[in-house]
VOVEXBA-115497 format. One record per residue: residue in one letter; x, y, z of N, C-alpha, C, O in turn; residue number from 1; chain. Coordinates in nm, 2 decimals. Example, Ala and Ser with C-alpha at 12.3 -4.5 7.8 and 13.67 -1.06 7.14 Angstrom:
% VOVEXBA-115497
<atom type="a" n_x="1.32" n_y="-0.57" n_z="0.78" ca_x="1.23" ca_y="-0.45" ca_z="0.78" c_x="1.32" c_y="-0.33" c_z="0.78" o_x="1.42" o_y="-0.33" o_z="0.85" seq="1" mol="A"/>
<atom type="s" n_x="1.28" n_y="-0.22" n_z="0.71" ca_x="1.37" ca_y="-0.11" ca_z="0.71" c_x="1.29" c_y="0.00" c_z="0.79" o_x="1.34" o_y="0.11" o_z="0.80" seq="2" mol="A"/>
END
This chain:
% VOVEXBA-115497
<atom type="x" n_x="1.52" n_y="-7.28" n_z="-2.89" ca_x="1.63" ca_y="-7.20" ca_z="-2.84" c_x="1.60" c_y="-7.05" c_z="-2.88" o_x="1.53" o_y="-7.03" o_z="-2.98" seq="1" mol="A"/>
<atom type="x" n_x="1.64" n_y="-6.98" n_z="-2.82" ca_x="1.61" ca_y="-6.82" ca_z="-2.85" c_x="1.73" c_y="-6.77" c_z="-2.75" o_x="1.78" o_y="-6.80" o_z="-2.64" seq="2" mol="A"/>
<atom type="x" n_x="1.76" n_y="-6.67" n_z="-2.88" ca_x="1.87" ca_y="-6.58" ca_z="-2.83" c_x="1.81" c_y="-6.42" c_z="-2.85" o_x="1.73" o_y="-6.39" o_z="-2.95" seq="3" mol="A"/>
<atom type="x" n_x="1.85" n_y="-6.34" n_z="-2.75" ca_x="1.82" ca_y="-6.21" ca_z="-2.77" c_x="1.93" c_y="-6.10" c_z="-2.86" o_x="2.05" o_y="-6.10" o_z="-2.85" seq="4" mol="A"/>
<atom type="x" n_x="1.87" n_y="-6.03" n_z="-2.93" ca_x="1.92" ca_y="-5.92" ca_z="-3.03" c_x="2.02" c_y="-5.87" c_z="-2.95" o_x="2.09" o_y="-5.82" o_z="-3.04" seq="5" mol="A"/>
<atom type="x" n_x="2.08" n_y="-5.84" n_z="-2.85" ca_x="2.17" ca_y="-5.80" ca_z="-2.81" c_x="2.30" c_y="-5.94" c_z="-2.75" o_x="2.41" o_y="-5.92" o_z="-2.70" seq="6" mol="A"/>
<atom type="x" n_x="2.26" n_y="-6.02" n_z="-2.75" ca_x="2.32" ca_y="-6.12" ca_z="-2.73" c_x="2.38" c_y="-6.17" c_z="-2.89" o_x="2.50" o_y="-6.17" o_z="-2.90" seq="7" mol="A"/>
<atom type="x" n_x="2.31" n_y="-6.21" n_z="-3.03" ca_x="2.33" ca_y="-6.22" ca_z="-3.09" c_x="2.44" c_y="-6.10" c_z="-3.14" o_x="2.56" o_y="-6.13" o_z="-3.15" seq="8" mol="A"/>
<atom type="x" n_x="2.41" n_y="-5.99" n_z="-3.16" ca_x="2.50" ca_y="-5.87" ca_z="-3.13" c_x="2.65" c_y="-5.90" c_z="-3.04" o_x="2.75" o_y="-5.88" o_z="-3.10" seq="9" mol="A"/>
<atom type="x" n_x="2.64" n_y="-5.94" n_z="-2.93" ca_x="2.76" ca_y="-5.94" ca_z="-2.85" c_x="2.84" c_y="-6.06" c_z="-2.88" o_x="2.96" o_y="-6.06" o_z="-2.89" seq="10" mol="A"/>
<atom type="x" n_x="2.77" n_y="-6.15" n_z="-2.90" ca_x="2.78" ca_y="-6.32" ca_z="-2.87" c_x="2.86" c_y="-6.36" c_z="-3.04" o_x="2.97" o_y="-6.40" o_z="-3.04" seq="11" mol="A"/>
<atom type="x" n_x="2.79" n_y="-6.33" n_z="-3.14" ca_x="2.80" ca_y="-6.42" ca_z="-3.27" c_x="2.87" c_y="-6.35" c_z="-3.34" o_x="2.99" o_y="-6.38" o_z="-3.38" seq="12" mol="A"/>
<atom type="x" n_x="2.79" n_y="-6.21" n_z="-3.37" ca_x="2.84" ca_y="-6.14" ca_z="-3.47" c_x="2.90" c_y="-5.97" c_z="-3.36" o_x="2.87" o_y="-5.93" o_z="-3.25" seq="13" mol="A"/>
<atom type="x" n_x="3.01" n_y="-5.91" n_z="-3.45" ca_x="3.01" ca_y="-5.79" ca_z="-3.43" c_x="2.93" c_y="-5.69" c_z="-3.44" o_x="2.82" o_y="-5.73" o_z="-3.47" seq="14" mol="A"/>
<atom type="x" n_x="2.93" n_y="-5.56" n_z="-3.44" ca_x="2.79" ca_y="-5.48" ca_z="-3.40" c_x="2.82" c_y="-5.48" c_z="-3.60" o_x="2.73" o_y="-5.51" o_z="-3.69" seq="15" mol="A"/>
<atom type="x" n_x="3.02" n_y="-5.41" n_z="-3.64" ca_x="2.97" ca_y="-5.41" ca_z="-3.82" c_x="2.95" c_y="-5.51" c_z="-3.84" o_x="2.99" o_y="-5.50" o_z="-3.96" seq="16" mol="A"/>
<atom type="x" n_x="2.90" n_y="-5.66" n_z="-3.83" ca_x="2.89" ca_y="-5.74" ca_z="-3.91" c_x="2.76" c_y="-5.77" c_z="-3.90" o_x="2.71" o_y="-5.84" o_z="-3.99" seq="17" mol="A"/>
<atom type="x" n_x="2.67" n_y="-5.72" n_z="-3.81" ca_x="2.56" ca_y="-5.72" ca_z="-3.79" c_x="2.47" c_y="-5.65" c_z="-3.88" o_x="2.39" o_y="-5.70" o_z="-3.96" seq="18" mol="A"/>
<atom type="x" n_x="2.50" n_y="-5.51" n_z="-3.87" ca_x="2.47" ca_y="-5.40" ca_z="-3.96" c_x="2.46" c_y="-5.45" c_z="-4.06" o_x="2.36" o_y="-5.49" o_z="-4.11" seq="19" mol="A"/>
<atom type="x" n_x="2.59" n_y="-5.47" n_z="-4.11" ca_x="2.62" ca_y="-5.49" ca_z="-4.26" c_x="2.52" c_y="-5.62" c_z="-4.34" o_x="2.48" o_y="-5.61" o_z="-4.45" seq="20" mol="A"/>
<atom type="x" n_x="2.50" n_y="-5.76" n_z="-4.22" ca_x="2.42" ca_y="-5.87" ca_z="-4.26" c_x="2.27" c_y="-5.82" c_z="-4.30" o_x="2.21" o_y="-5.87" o_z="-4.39" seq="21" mol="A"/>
<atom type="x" n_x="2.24" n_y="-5.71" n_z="-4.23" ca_x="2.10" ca_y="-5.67" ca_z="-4.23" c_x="2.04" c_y="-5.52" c_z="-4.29" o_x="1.94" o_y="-5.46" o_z="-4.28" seq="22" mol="A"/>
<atom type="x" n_x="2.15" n_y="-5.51" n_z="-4.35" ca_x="2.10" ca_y="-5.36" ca_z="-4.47" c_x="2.05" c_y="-5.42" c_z="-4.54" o_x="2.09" o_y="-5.53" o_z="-4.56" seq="23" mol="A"/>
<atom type="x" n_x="1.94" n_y="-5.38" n_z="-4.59" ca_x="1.87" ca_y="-5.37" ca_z="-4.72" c_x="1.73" c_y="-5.47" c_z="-4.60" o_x="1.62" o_y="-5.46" o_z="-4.65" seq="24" mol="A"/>
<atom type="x" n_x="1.74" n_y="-5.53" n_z="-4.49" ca_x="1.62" ca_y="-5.60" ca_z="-4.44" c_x="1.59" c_y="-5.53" c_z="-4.32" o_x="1.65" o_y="-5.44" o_z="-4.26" seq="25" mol="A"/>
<atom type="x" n_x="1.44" n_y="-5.61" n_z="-4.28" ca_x="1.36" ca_y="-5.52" ca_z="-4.19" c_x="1.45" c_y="-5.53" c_z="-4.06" o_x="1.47" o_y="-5.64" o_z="-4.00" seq="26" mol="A"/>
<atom type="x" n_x="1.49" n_y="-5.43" n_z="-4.01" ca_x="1.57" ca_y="-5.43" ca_z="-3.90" c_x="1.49" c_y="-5.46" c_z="-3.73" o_x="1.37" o_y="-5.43" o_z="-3.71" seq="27" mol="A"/>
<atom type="x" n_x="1.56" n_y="-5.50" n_z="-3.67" ca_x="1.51" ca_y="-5.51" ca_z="-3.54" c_x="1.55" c_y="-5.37" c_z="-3.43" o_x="1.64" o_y="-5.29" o_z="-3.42" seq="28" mol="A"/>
<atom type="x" n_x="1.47" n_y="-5.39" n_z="-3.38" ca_x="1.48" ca_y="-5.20" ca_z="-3.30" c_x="1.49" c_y="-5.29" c_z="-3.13" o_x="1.48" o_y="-5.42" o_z="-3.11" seq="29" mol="A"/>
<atom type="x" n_x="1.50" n_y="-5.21" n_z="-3.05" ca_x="1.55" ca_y="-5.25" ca_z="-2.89" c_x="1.45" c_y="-5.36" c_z="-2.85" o_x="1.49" o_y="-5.46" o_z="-2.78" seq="30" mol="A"/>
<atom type="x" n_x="1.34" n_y="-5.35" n_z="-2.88" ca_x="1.26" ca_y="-5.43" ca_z="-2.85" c_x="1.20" c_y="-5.47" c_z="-2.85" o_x="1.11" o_y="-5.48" o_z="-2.77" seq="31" mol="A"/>
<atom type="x" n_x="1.25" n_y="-5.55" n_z="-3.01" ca_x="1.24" ca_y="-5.72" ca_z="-3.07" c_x="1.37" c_y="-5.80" c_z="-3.07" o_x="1.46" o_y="-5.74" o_z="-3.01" seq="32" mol="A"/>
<atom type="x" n_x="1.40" n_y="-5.88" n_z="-3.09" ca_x="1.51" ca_y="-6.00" ca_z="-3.06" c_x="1.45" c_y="-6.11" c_z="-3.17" o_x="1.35" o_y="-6.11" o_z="-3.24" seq="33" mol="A"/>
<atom type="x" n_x="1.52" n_y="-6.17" n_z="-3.15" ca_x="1.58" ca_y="-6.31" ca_z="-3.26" c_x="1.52" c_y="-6.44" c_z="-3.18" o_x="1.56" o_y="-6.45" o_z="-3.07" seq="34" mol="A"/>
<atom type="x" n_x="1.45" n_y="-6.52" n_z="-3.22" ca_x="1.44" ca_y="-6.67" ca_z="-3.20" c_x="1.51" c_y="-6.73" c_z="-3.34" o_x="1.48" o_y="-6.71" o_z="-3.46" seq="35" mol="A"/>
<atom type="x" n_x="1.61" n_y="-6.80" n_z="-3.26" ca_x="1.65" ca_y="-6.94" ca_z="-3.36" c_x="1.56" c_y="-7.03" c_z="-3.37" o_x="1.52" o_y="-7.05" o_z="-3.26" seq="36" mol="A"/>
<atom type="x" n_x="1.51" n_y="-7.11" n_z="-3.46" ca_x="1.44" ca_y="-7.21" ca_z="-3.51" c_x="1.55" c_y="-7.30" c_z="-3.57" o_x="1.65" o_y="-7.26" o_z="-3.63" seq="37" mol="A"/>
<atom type="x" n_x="1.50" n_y="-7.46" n_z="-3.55" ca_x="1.57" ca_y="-7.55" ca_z="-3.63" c_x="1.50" c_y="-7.56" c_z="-3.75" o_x="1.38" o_y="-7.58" o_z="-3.73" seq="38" mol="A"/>
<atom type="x" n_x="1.53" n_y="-7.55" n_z="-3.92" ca_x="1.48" ca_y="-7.61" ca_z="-3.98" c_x="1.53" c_y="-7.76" c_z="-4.07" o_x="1.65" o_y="-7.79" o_z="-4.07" seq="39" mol="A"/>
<atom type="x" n_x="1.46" n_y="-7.82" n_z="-4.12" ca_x="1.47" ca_y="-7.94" ca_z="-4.19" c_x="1.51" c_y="-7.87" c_z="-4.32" o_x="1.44" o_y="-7.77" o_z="-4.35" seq="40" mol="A"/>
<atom type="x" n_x="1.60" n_y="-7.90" n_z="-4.39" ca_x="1.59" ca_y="-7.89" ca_z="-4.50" c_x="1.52" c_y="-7.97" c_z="-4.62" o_x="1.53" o_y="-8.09" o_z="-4.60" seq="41" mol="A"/>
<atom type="x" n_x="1.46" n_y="-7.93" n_z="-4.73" ca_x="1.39" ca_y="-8.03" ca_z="-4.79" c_x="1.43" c_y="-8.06" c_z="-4.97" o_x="1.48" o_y="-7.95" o_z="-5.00" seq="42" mol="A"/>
<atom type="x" n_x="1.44" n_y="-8.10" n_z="-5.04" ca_x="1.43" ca_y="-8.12" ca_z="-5.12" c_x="1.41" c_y="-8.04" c_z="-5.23" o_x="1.31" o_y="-8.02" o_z="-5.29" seq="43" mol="A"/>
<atom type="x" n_x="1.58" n_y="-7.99" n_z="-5.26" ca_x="1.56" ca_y="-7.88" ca_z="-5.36" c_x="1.59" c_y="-7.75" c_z="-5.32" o_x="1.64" o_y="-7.66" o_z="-5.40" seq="44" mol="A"/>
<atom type="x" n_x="1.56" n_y="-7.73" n_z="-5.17" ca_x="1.62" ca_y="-7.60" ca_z="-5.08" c_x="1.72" c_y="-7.58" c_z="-5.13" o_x="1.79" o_y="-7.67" o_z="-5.18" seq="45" mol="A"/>
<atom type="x" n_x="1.76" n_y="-7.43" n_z="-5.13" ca_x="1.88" ca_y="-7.41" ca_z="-5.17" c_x="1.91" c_y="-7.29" c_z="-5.02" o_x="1.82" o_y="-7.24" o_z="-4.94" seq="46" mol="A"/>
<atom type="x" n_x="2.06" n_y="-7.27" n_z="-5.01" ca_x="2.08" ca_y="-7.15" ca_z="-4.88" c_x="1.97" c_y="-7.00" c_z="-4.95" o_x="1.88" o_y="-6.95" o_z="-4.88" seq="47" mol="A"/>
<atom type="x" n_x="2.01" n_y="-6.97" n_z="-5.11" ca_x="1.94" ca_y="-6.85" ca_z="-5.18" c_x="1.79" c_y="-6.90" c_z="-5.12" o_x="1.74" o_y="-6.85" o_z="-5.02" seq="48" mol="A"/>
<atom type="x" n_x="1.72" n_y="-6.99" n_z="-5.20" ca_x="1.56" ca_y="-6.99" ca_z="-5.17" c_x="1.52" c_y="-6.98" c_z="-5.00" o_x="1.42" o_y="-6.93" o_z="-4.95" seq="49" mol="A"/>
<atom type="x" n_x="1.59" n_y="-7.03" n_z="-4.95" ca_x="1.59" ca_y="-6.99" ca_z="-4.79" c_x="1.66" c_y="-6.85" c_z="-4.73" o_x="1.70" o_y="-6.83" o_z="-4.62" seq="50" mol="A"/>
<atom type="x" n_x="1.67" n_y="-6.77" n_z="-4.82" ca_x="1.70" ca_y="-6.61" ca_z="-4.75" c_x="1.59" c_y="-6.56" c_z="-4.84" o_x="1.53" o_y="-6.46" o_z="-4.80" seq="51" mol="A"/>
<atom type="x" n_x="1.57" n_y="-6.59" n_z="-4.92" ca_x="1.45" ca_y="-6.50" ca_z="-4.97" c_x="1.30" c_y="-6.54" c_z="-4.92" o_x="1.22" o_y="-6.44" o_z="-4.89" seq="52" mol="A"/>
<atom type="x" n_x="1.25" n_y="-6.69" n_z="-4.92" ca_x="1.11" ca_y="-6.73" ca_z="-4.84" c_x="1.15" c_y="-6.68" c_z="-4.65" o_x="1.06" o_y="-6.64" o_z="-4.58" seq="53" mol="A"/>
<atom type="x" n_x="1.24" n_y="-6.69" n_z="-4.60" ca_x="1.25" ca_y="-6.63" ca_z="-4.48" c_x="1.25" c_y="-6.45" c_z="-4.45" o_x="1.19" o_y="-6.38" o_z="-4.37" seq="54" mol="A"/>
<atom type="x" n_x="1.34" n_y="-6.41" n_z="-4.54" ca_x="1.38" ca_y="-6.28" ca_z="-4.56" c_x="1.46" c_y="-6.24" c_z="-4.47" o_x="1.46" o_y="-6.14" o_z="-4.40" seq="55" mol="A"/>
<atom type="x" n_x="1.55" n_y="-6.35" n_z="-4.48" ca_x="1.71" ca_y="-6.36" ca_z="-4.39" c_x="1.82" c_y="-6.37" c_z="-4.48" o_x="1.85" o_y="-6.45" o_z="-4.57" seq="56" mol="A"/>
<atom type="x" n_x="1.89" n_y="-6.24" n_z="-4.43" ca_x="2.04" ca_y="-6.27" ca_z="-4.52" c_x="2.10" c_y="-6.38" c_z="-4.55" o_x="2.14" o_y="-6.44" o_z="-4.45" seq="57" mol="A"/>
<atom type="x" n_x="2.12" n_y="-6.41" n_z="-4.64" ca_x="2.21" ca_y="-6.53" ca_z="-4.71" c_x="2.32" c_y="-6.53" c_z="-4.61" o_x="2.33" o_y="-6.64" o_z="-4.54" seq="58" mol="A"/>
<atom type="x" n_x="2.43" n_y="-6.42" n_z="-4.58" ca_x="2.53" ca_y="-6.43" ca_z="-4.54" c_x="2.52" c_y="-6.46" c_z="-4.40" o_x="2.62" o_y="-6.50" o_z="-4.35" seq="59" mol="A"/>
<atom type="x" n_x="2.41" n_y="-6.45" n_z="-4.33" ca_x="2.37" ca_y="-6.47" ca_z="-4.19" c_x="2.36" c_y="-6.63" c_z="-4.19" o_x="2.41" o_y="-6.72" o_z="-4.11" seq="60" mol="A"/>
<atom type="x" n_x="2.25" n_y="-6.66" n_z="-4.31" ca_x="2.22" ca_y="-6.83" ca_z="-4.26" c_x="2.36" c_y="-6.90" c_z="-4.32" o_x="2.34" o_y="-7.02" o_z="-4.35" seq="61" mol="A"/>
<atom type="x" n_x="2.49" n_y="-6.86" n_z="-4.34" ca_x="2.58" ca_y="-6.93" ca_z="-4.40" c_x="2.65" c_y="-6.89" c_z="-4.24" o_x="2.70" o_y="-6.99" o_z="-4.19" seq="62" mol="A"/>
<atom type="x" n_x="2.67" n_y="-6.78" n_z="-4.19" ca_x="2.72" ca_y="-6.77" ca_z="-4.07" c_x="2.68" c_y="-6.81" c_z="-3.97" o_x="2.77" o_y="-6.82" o_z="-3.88" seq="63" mol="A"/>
<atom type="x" n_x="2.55" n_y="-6.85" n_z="-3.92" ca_x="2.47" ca_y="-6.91" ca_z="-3.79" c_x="2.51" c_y="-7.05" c_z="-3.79" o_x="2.52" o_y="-7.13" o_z="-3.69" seq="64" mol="A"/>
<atom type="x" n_x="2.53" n_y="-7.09" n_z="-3.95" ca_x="2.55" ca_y="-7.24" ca_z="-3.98" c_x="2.69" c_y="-7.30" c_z="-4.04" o_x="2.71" o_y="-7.39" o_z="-4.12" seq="65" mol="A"/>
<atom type="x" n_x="2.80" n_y="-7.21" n_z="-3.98" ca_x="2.92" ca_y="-7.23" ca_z="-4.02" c_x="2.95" c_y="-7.29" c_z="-4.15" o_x="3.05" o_y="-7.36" o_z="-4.17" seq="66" mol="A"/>
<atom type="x" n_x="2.85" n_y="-7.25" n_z="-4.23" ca_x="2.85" ca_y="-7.28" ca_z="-4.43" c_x="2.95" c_y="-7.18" c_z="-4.48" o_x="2.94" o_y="-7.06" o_z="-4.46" seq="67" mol="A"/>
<atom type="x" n_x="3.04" n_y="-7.23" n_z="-4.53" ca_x="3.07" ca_y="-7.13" ca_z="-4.65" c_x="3.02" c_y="-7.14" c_z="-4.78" o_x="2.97" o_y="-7.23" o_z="-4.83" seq="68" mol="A"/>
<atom type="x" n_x="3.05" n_y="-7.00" n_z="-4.84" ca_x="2.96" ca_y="-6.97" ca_z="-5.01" c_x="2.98" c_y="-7.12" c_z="-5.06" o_x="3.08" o_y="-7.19" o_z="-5.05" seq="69" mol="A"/>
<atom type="x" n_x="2.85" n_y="-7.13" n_z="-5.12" ca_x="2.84" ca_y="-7.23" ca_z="-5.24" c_x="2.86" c_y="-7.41" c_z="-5.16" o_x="2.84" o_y="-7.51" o_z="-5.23" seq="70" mol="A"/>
<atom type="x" n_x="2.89" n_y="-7.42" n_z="-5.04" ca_x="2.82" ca_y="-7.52" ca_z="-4.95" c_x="2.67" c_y="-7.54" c_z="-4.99" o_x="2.56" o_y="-7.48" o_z="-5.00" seq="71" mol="A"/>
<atom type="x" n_x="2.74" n_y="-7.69" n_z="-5.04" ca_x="2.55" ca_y="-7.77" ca_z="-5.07" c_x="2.49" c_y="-7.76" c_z="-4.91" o_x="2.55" o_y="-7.74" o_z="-4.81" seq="72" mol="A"/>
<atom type="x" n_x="2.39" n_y="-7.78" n_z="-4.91" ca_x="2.29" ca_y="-7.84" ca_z="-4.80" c_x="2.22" c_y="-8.00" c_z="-4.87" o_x="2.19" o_y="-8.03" o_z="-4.98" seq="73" mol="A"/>
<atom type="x" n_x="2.21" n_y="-8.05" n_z="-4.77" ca_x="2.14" ca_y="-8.20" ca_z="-4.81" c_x="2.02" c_y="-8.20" c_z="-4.74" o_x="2.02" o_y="-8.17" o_z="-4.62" seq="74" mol="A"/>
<atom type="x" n_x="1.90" n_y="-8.26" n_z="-4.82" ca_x="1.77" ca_y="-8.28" ca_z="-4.73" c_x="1.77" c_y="-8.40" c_z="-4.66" o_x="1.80" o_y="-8.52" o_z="-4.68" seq="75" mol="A"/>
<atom type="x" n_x="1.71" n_y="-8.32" n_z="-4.52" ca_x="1.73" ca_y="-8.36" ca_z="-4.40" c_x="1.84" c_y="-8.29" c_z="-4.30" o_x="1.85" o_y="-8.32" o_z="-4.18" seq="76" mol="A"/>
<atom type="x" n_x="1.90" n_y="-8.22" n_z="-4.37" ca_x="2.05" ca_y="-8.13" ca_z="-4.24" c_x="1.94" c_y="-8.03" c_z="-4.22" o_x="1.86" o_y="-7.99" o_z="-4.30" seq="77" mol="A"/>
<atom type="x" n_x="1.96" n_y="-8.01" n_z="-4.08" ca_x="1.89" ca_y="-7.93" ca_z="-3.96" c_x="1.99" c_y="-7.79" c_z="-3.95" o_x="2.10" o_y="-7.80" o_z="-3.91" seq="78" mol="A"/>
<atom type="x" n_x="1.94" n_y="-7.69" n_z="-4.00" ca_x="2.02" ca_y="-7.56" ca_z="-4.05" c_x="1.92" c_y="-7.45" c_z="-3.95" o_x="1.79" o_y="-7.45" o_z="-3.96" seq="79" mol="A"/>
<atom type="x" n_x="2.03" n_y="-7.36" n_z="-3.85" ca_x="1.96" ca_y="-7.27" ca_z="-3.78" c_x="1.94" c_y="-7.18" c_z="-3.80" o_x="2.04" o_y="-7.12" o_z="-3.83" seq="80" mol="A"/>
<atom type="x" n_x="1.83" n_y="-7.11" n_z="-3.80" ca_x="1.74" ca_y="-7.01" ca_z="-3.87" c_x="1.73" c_y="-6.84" c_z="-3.81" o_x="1.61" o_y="-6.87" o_z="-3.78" seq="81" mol="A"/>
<atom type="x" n_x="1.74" n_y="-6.75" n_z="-3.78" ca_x="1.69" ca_y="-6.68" ca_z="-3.72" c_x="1.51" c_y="-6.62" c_z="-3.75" o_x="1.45" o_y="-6.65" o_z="-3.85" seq="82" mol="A"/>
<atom type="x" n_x="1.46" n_y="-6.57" n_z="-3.66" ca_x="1.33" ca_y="-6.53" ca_z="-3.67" c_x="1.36" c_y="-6.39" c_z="-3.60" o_x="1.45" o_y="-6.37" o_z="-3.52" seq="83" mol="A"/>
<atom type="x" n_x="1.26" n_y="-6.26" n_z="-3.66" ca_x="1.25" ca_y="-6.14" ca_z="-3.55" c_x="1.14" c_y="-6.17" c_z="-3.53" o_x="1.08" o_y="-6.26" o_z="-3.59" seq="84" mol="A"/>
<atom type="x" n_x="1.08" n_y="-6.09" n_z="-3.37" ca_x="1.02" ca_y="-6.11" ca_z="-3.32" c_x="1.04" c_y="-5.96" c_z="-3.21" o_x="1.14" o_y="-5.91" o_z="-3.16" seq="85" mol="A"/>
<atom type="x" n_x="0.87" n_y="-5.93" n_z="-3.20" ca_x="0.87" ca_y="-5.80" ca_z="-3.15" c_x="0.77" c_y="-5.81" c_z="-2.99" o_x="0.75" o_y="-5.71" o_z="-2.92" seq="86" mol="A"/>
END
């Protein structure tokens, strides 16, 4: 599945919630865009160890995946990922 940075933008998040999810990370400029990926979760994943080996906001992979803070994940739940992509 792949969604475009401006669709993501329109579609999920607001333009501030967008901003705000992606200060401090590498930003996407007009044209690169976002692929979603499914991942597996594995054994021991945590949402933290999966924003930092991805280099995706915490607050994004809890919002793509309708998690709230401190929501376990269990290995084997299929949790959607964003990717940039230029």
């Amino acid at each position: 599945m792949s969604i475009s940075y401006h669709e993501l933008k329109d579609r999920i998040l607001s333009e501030t919630e967008l901003a705000a999810l992606l200060k401090g990370f590498a930003s996407p400029t007009a044209a690169s865009g976002w692929t979603i990926v499914k991942y597996v979760v594995r054994d021991g994943d945590t949402i933290d160890d999966l924003s930092a080996r991805f280099k995706i906001p915490r607050s994004l992979i809890l919002k793509l995946n309708a998690l709230s803070p401190g929501s376990p994940i269990k290995q084997g739940e299929v949790l959607l990922l964003p990717e940039f992509y230029t």
